[in-house]
Chimera marker file (.cmm) of the C-alpha trace (Angstrom):
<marker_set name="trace">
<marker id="1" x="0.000" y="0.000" z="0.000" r="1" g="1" b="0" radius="0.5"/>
<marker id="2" x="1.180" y="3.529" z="-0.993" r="1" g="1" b="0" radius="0.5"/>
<marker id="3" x="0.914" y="6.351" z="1.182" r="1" g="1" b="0" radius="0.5"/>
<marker id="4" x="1.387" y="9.675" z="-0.485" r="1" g="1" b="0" radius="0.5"/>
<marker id="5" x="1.863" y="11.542" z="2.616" r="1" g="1" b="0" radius="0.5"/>
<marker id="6" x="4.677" y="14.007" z="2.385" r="1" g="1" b="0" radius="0.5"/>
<marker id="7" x="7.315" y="13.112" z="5.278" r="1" g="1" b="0" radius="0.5"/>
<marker id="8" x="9.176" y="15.535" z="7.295" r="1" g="1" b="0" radius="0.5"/>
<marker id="9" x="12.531" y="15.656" z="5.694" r="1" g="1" b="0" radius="0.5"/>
<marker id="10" x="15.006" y="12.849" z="6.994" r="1" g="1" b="0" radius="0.5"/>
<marker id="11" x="18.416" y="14.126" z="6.888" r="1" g="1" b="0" radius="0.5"/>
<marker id="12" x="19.621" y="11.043" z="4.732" r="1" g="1" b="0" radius="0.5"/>
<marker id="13" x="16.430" y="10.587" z="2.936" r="1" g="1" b="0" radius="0.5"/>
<marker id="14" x="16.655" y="11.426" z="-0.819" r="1" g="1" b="0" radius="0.5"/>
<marker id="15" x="15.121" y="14.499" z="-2.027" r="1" g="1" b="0" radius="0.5"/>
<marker id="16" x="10.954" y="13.915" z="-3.098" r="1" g="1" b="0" radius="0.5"/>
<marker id="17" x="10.662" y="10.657" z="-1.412" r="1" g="1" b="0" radius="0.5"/>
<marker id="18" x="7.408" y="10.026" z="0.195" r="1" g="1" b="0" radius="0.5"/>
<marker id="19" x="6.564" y="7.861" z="3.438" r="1" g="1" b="0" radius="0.5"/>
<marker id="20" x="5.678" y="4.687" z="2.666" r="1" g="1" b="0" radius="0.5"/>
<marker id="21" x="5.470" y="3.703" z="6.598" r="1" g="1" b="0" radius="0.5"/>
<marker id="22" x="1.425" y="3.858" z="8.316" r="1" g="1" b="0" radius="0.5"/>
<marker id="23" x="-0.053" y="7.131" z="8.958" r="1" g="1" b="0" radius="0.5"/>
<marker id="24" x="0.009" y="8.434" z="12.113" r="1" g="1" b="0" radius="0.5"/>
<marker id="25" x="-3.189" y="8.140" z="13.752" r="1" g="1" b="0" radius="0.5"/>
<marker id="26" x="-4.787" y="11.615" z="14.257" r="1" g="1" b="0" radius="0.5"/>
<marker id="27" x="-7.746" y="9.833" z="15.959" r="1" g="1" b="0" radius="0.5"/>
<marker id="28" x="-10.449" y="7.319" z="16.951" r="1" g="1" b="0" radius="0.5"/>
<marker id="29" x="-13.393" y="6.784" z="15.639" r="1" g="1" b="0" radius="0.5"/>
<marker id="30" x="-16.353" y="6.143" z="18.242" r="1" g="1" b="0" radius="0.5"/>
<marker id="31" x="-19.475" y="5.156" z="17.263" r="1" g="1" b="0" radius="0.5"/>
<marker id="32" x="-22.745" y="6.764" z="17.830" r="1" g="1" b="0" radius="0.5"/>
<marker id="33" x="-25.599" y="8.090" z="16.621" r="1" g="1" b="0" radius="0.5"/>
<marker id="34" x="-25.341" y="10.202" z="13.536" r="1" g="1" b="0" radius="0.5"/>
<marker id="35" x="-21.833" y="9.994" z="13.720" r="1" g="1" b="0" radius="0.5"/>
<marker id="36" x="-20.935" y="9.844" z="9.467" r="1" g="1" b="0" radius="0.5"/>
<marker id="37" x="-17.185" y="8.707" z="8.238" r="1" g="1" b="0" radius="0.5"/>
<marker id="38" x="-16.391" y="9.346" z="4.587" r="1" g="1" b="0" radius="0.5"/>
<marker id="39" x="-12.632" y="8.697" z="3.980" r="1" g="1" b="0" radius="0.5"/>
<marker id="40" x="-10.033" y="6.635" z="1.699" r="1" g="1" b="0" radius="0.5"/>
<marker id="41" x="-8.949" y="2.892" z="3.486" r="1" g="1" b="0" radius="0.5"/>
<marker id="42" x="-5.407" y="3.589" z="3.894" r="1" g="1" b="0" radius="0.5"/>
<marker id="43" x="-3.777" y="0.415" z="6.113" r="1" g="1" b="0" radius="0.5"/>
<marker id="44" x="-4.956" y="-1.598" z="8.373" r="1" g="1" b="0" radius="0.5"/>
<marker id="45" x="-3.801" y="-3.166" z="11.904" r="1" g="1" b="0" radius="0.5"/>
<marker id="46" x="-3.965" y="-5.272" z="14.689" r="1" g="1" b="0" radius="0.5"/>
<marker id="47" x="-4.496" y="-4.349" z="18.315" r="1" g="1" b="0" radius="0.5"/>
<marker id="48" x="-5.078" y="-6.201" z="21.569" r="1" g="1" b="0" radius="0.5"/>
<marker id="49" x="-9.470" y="-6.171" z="22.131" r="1" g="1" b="0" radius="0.5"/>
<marker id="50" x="-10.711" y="-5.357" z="25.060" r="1" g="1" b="0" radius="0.5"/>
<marker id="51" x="-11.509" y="-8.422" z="26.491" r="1" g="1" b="0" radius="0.5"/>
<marker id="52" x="-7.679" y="-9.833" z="25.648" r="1" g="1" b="0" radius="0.5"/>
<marker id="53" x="-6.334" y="-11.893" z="28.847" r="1" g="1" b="0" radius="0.5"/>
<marker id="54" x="-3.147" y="-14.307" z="28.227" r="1" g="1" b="0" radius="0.5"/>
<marker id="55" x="-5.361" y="-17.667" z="28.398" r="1" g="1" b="0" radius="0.5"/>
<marker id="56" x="-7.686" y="-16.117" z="25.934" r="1" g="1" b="0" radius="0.5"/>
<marker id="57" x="-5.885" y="-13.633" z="23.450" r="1" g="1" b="0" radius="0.5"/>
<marker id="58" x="-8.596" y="-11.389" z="21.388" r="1" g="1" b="0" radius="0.5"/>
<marker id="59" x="-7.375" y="-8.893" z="19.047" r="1" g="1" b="0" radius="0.5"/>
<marker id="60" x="-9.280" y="-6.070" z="17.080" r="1" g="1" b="0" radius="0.5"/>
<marker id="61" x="-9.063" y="-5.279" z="13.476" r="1" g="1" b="0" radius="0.5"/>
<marker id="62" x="-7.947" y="-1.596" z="12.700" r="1" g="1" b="0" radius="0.5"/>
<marker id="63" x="-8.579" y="0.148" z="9.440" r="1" g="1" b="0" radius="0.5"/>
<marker id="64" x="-7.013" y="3.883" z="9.111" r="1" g="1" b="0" radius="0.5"/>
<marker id="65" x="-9.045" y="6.097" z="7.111" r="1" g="1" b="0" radius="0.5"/>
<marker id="66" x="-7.651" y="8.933" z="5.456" r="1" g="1" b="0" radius="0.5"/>
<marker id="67" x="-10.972" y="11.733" z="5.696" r="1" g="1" b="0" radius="0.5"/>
<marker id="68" x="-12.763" y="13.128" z="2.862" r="1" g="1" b="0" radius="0.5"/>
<marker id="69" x="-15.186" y="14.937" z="5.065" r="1" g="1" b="0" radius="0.5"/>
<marker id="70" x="-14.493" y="16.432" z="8.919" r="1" g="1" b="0" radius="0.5"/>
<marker id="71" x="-15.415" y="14.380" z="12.232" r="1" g="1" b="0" radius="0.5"/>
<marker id="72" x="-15.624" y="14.258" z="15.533" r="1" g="1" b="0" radius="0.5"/>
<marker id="73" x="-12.946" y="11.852" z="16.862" r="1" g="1" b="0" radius="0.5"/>
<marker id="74" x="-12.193" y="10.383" z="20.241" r="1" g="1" b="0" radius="0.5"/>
<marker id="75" x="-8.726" y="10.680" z="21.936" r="1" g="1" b="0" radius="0.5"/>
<marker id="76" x="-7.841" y="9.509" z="24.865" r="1" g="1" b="0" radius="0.5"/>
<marker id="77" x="-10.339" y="9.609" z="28.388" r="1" g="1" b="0" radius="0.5"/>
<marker id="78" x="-13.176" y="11.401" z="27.519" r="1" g="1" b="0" radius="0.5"/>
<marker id="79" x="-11.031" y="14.083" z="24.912" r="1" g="1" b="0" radius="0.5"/>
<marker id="80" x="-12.297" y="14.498" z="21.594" r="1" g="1" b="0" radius="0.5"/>
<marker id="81" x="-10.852" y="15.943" z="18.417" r="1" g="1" b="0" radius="0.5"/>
<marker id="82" x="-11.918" y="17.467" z="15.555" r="1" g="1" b="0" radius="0.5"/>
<marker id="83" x="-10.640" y="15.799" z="12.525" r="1" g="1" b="0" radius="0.5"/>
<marker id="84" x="-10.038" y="17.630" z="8.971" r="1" g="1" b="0" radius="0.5"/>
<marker id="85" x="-9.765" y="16.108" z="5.461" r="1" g="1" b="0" radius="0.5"/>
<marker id="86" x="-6.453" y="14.396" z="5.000" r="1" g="1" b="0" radius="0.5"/>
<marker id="87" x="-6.380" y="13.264" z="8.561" r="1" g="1" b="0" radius="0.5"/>
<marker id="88" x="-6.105" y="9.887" z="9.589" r="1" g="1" b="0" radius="0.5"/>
<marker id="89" x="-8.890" y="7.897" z="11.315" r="1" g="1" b="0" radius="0.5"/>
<marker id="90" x="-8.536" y="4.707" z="13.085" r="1" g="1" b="0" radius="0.5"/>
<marker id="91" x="-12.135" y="2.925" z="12.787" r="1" g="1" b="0" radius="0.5"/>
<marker id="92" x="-12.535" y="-0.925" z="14.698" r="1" g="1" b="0" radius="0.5"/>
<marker id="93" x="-14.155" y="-3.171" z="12.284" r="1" g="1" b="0" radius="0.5"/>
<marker id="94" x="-16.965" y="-4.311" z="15.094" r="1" g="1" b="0" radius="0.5"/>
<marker id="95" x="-19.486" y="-6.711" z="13.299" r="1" g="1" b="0" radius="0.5"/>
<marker id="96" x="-21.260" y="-3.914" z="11.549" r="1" g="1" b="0" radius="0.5"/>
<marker id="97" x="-18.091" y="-2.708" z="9.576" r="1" g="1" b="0" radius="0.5"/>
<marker id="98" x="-16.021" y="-5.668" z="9.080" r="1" g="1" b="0" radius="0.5"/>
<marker id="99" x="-16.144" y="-5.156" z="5.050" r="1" g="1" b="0" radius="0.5"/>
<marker id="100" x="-14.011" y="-2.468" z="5.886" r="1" g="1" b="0" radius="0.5"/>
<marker id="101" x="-11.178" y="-4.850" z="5.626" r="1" g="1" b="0" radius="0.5"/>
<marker id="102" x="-12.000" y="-5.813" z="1.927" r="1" g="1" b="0" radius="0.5"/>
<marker id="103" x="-11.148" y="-2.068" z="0.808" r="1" g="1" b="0" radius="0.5"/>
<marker id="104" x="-7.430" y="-1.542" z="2.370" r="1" g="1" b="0" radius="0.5"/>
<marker id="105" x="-5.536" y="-3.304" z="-0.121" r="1" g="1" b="0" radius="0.5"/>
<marker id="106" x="-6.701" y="-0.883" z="-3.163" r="1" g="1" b="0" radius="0.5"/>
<marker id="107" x="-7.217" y="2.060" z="-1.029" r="1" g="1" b="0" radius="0.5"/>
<marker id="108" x="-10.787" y="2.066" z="-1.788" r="1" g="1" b="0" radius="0.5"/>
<marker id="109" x="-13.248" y="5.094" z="-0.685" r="1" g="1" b="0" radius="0.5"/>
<marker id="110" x="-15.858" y="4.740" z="1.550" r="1" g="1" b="0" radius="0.5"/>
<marker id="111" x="-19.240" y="5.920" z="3.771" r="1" g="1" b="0" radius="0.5"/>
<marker id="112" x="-20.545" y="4.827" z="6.573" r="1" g="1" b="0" radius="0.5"/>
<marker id="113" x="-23.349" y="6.273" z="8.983" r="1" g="1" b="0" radius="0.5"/>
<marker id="114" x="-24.506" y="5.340" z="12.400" r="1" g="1" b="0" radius="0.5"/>
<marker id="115" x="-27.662" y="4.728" z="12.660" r="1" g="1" b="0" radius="0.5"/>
<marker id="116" x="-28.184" y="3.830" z="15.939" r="1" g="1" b="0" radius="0.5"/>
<marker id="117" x="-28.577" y="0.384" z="18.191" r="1" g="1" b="0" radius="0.5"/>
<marker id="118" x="-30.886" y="-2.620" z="17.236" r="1" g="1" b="0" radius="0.5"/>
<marker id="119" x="-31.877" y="-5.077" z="19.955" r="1" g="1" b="0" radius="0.5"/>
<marker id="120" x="-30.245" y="-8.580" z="19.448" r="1" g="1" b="0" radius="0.5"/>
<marker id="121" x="-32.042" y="-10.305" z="22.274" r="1" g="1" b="0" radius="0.5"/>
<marker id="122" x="-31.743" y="-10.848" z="26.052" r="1" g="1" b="0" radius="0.5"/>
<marker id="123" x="-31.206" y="-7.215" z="26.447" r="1" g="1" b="0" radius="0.5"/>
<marker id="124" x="-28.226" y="-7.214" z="24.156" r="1" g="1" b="0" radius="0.5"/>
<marker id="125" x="-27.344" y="-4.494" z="21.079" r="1" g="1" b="0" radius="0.5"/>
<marker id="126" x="-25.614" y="-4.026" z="18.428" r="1" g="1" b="0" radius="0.5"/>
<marker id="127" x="-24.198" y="-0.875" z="16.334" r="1" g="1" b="0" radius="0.5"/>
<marker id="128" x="-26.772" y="-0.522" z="13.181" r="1" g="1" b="0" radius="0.5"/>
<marker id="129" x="-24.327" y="1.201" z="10.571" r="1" g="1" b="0" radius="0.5"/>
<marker id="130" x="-25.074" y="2.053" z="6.596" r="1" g="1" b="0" radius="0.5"/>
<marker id="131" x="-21.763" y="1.362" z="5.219" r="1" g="1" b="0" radius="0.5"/>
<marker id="132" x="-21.229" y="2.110" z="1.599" r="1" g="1" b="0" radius="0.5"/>
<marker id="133" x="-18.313" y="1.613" z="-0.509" r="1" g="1" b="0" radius="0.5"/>
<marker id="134" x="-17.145" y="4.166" z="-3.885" r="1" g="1" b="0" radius="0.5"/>
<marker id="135" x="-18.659" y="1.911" z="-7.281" r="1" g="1" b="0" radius="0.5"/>
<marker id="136" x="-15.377" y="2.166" z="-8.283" r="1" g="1" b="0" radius="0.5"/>
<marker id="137" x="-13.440" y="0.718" z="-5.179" r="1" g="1" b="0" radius="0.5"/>
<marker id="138" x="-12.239" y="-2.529" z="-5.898" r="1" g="1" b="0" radius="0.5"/>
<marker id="139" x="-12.888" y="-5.124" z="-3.116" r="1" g="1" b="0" radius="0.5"/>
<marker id="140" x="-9.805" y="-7.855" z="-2.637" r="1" g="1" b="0" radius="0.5"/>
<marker id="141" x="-8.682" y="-9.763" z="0.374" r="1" g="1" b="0" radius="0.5"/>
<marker id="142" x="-7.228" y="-8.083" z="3.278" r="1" g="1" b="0" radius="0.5"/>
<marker id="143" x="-3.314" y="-7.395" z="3.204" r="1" g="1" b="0" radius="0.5"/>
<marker id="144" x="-1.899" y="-9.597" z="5.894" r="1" g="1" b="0" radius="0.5"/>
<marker id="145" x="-0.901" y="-9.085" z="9.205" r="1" g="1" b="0" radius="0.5"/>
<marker id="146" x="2.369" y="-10.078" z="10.677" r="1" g="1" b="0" radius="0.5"/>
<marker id="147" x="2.181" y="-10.335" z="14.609" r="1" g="1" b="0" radius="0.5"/>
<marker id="148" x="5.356" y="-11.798" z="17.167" r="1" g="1" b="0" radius="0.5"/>
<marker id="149" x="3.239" y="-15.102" z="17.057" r="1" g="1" b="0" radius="0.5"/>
<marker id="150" x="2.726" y="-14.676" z="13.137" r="1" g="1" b="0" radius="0.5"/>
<marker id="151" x="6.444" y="-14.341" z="12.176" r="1" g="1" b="0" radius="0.5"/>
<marker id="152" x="7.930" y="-16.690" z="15.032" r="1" g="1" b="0" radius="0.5"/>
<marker id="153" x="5.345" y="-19.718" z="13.285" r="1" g="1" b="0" radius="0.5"/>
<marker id="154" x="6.138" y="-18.843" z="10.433" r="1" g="1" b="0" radius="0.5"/>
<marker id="155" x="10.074" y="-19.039" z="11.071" r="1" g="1" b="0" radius="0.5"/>
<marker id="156" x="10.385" y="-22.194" z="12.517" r="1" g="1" b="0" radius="0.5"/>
<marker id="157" x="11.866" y="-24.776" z="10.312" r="1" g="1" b="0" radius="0.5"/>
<marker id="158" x="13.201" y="-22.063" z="7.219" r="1" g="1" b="0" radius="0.5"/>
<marker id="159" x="17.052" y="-22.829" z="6.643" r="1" g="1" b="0" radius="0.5"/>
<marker id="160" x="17.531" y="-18.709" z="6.471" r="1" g="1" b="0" radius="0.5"/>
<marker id="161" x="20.887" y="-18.292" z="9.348" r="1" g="1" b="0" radius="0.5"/>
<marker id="162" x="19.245" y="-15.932" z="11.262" r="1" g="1" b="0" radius="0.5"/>
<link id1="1" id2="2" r="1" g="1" b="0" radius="0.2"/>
<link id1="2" id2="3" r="1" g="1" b="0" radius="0.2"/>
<link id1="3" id2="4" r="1" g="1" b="0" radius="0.2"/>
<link id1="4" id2="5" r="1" g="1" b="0" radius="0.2"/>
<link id1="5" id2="6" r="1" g="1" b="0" radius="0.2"/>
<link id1="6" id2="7" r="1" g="1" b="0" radius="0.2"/>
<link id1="7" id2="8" r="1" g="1" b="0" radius="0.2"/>
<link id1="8" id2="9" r="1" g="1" b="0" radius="0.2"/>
<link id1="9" id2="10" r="1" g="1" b="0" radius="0.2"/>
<link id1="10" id2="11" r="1" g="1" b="0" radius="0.2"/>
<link id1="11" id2="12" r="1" g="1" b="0" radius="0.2"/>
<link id1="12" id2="13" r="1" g="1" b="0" radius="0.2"/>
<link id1="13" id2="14" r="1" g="1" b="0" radius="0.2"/>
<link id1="14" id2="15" r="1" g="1" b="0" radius="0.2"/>
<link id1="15" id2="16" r="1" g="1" b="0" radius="0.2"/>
<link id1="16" id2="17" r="1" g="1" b="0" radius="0.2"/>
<link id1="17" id2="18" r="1" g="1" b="0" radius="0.2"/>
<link id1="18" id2="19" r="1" g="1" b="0" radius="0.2"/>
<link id1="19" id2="20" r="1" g="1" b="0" radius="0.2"/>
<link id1="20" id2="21" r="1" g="1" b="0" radius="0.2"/>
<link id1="21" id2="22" r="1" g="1" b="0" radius="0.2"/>
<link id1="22" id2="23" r="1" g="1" b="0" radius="0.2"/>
<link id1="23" id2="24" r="1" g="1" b="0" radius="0.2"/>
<link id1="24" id2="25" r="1" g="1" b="0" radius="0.2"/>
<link id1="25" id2="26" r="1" g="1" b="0" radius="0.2"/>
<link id1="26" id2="27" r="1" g="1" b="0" radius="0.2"/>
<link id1="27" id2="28" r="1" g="1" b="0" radius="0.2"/>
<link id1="28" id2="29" r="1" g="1" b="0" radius="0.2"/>
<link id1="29" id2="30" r="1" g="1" b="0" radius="0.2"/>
<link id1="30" id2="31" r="1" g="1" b="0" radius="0.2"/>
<link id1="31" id2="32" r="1" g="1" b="0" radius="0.2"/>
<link id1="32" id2="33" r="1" g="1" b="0" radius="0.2"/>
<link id1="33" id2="34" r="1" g="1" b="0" radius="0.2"/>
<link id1="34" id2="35" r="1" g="1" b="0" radius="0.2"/>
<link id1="35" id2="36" r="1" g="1" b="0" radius="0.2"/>
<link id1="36" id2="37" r="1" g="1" b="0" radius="0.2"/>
<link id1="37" id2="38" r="1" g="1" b="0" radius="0.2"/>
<link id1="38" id2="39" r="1" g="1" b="0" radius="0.2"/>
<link id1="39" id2="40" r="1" g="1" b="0" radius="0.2"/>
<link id1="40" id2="41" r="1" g="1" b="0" radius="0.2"/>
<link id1="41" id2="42" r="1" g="1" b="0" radius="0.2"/>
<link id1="42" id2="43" r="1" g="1" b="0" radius="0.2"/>
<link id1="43" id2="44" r="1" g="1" b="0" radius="0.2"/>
<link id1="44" id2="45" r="1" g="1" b="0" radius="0.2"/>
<link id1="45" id2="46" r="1" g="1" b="0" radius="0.2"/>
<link id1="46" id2="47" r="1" g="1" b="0" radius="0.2"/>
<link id1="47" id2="48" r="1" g="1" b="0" radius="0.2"/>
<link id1="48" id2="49" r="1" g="1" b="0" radius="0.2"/>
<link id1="49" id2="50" r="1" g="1" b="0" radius="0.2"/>
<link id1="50" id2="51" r="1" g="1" b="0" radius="0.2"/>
<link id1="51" id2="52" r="1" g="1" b="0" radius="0.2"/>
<link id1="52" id2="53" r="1" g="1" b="0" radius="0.2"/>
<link id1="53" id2="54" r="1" g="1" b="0" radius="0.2"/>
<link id1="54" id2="55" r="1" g="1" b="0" radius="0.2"/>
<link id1="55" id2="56" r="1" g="1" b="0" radius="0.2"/>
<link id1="56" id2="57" r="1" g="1" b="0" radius="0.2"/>
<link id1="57" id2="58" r="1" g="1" b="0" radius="0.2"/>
<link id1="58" id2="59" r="1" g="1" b="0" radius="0.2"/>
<link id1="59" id2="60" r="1" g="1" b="0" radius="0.2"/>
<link id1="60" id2="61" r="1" g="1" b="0" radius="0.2"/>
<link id1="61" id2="62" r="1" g="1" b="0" radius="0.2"/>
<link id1="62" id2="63" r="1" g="1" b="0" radius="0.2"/>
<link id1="63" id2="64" r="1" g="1" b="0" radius="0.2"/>
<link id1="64" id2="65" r="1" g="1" b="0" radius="0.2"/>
<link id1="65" id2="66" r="1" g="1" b="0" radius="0.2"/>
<link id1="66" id2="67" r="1" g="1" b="0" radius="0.2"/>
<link id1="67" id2="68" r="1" g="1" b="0" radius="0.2"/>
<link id1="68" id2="69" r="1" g="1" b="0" radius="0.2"/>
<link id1="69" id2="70" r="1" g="1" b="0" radius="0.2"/>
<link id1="70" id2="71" r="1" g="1" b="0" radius="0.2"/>
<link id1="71" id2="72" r="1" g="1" b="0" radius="0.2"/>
<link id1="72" id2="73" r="1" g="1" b="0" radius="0.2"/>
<link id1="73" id2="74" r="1" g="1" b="0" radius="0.2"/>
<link id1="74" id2="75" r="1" g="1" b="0" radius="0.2"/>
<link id1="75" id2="76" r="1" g="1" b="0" radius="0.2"/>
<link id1="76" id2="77" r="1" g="1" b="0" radius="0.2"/>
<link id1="77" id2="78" r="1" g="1" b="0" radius="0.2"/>
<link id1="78" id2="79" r="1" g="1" b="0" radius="0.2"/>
<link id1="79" id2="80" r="1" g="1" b="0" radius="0.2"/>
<link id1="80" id2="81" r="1" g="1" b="0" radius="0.2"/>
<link id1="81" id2="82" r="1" g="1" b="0" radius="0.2"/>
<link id1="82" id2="83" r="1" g="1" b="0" radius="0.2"/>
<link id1="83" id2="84" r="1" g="1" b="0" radius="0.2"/>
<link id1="84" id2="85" r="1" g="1" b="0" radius="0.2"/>
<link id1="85" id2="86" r="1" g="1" b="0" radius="0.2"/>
<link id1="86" id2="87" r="1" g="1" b="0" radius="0.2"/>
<link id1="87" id2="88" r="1" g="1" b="0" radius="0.2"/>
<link id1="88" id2="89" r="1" g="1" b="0" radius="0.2"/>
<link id1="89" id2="90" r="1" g="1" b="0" radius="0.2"/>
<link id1="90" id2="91" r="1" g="1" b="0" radius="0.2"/>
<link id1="91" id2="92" r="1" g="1" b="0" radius="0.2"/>
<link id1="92" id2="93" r="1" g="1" b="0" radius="0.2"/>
<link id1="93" id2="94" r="1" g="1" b="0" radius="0.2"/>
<link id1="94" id2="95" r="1" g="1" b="0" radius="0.2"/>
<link id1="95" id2="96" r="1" g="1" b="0" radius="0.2"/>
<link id1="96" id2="97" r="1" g="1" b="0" radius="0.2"/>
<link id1="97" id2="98" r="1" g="1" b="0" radius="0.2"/>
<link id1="98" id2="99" r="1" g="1" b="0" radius="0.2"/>
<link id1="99" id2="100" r="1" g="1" b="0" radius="0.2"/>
<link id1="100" id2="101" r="1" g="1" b="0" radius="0.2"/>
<link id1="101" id2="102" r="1" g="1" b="0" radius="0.2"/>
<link id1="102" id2="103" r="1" g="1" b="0" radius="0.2"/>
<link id1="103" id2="104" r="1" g="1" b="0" radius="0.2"/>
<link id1="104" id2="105" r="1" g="1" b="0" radius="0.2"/>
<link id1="105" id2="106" r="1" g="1" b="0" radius="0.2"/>
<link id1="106" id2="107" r="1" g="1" b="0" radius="0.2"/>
<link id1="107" id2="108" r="1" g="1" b="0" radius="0.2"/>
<link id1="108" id2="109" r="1" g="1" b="0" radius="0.2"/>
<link id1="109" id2="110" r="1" g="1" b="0" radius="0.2"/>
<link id1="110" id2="111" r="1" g="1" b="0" radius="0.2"/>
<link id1="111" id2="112" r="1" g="1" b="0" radius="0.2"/>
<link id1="112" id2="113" r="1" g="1" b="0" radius="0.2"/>
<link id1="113" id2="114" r="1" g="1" b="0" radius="0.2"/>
<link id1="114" id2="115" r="1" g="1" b="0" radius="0.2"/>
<link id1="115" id2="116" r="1" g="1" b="0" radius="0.2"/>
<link id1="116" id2="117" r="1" g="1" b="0" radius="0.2"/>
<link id1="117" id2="118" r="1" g="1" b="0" radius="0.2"/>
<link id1="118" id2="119" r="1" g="1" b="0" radius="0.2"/>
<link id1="119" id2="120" r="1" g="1" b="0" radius="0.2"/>
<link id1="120" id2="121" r="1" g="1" b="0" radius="0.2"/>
<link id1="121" id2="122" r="1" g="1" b="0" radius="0.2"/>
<link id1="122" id2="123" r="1" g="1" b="0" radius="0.2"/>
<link id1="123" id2="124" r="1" g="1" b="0" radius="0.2"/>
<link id1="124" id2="125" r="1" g="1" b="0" radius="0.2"/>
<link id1="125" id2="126" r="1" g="1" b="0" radius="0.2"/>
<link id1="126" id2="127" r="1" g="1" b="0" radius="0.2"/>
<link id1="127" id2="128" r="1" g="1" b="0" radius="0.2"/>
<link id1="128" id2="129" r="1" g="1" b="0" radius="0.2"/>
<link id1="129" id2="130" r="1" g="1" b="0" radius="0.2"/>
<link id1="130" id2="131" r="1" g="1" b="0" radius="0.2"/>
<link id1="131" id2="132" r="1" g="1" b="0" radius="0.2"/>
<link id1="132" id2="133" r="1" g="1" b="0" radius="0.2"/>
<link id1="133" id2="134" r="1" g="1" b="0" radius="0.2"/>
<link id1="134" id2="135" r="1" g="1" b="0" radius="0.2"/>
<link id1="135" id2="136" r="1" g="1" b="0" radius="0.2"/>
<link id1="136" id2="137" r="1" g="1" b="0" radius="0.2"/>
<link id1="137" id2="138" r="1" g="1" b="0" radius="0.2"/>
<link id1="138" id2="139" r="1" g="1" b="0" radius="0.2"/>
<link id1="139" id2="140" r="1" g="1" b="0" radius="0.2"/>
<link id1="140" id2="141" r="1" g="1" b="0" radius="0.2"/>
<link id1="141" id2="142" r="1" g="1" b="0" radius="0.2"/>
<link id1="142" id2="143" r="1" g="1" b="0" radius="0.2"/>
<link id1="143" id2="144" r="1" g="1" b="0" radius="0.2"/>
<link id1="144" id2="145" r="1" g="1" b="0" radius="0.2"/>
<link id1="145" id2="146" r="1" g="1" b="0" radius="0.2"/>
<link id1="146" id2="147" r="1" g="1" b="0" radius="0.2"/>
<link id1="147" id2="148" r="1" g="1" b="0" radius="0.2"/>
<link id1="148" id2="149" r="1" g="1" b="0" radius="0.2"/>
<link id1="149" id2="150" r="1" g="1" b="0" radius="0.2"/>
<link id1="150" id2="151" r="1" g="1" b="0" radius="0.2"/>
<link id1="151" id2="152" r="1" g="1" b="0" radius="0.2"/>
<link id1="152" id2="153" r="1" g="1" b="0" radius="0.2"/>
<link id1="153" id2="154" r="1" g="1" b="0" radius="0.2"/>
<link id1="154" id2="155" r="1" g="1" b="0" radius="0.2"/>
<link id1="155" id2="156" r="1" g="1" b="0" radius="0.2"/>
<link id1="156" id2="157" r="1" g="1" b="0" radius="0.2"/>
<link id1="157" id2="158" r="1" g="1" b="0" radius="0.2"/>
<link id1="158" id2="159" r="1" g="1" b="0" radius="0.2"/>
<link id1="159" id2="160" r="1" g="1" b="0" radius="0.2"/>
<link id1="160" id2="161" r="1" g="1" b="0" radius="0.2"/>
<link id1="161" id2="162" r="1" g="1" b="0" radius="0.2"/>
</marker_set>
């Protein structure tokens, strides 16, 4: 994945070179009513979920969205931010946004709107979110992720020396 984002110049960095490392996050994205997200999928990541414990590891999926449109964004606490275009949001593909994922590797453009809870039974509910992706974005699978556990698996048994 490409990002265009002009780095700060790097002392030993030739001239017109771009980063090509993920965006700095700018902020979060926190879901609730109303709230709307129209951006570009720019990278994706993994992050420990909030249930995570050792004997039962849980991790979230993270798409960064590079805005089209201004938002509302959490920080940390209770801080919030307002976001400009070209800023990057990180979004948590819950249930309701999980096709997130299939728009990283082309950087495709998308919308999505909360539009409130639904009731799932025995007093449980989920996010209800119109998510809509640019005609033009093409879907493909997710870029990979490459975790400690990922890499170390992945080692074992390769004849490479180190």
């Amino acid at each position: 994945m490409e990002n265009t984002q002009q780095a700060a110049p790097a002392d030993d960095a030739p001239e017109g070179f771009v980063q090509a490392g993920r965006p700095d996050i700018d902020g979060w994205f926190k879901a609730e009513k109303g709230a709307t997200v129209h951006g570009v999928c720019v990278d994706r990541m993994r992050v420990e979920g909030m249930n995570h414990t050792p004997d039962y590891p849980q991790y979230d999926d993270i798409v960064l969205v590079k805005l089209k449109k201004p938002i509302t964004a959490s920080l940390k606490g209770d801080e919030t931010k307002d976001l400009q275009p070209g800023d990057v949001l990180a979004v948590r593909c819950s249930h309701a946004l999980k096709n997130l994922l299939l728009y990283v590797a082309h950087q495709g453009e998308v919308w999505f709107k909360v539009q409130g809870k639904e009731g799932i039974g025995k007093g449980r509910t989920v996010w209800k979110i119109d998510f809509r992706a640019n005609p033009r974005a093409k879907k493909a699978k997710p870029p990979p992720i490459f975790d400690a556990a990922t890499i170390a698996a992945e080692d074992a048994g390769d004849d490479i020396p180190f």
